[in-house]
C-alpha positions, 0 to 999 in steps of 0.5 A, spaced: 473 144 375 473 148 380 473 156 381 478 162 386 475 164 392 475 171 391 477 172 399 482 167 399 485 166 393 484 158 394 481 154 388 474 151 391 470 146 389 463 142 390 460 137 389 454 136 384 447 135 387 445 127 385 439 129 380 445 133 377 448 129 371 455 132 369 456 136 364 448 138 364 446 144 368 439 141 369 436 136 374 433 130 369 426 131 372 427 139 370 429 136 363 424 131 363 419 136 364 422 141 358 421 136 354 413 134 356 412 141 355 415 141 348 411 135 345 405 135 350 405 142 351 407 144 344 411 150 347 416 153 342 424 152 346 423 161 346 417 160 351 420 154 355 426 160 356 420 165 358 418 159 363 425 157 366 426 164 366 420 166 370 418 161 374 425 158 376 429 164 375 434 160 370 436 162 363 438 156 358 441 157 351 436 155 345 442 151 344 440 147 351 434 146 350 435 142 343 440 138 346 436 137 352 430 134 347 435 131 343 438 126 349 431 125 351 430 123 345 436 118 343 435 115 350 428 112 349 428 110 343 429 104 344 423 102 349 419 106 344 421 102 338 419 096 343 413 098 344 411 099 337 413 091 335 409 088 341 403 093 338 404 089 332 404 083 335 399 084 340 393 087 333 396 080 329 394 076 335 388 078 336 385 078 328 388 070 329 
């Protein structure tokens, strides 16, 4: 999607940085650390607003950040779900 040219008129459009995933407006390692700071930092997503805001100058809806969580979340649960069964298998083993 692409914007006017407020001299010209034209409609102009760049490309997205790499680190930039279509559709969301924050690099991942900038997601990823948002979600650190939510469940290691226990920082509410209001104070993650702060945070962005005071340190990056960027504003981000609560609606964003839940998002950003939830996608987190979805992509490695089933890593974490793998660890969990190579933890069983690993206390079977050694009580053998």
């Amino acid at each position: 999607m692409g914007r006017f040219c407020c001299q010209c008129g034209e409609q102009v459009s760049g490309e997205l940085p790499e680190e930039i995933i279509p559709g969301q407006d924050l690099s991942t390692n900038l997601q990823g650390m948002l979600v650190w700071l939510g469940h290691y930092g226990h920082l509410s997503y209001e104070k993650q607003q702060e945070w962005l805001a005071e340190f990056g100058k960027i504003e981000v809806s609560l609606g964003t950040l839940e998002a950003i969580t939830r996608r987190v979340a979805e992509a490695v649960t089933p890593q974490v779900q793998e660890l969990k069964e190579w933890v069983k298998t690993m206390a079977s083993d050694s009580c053998g």
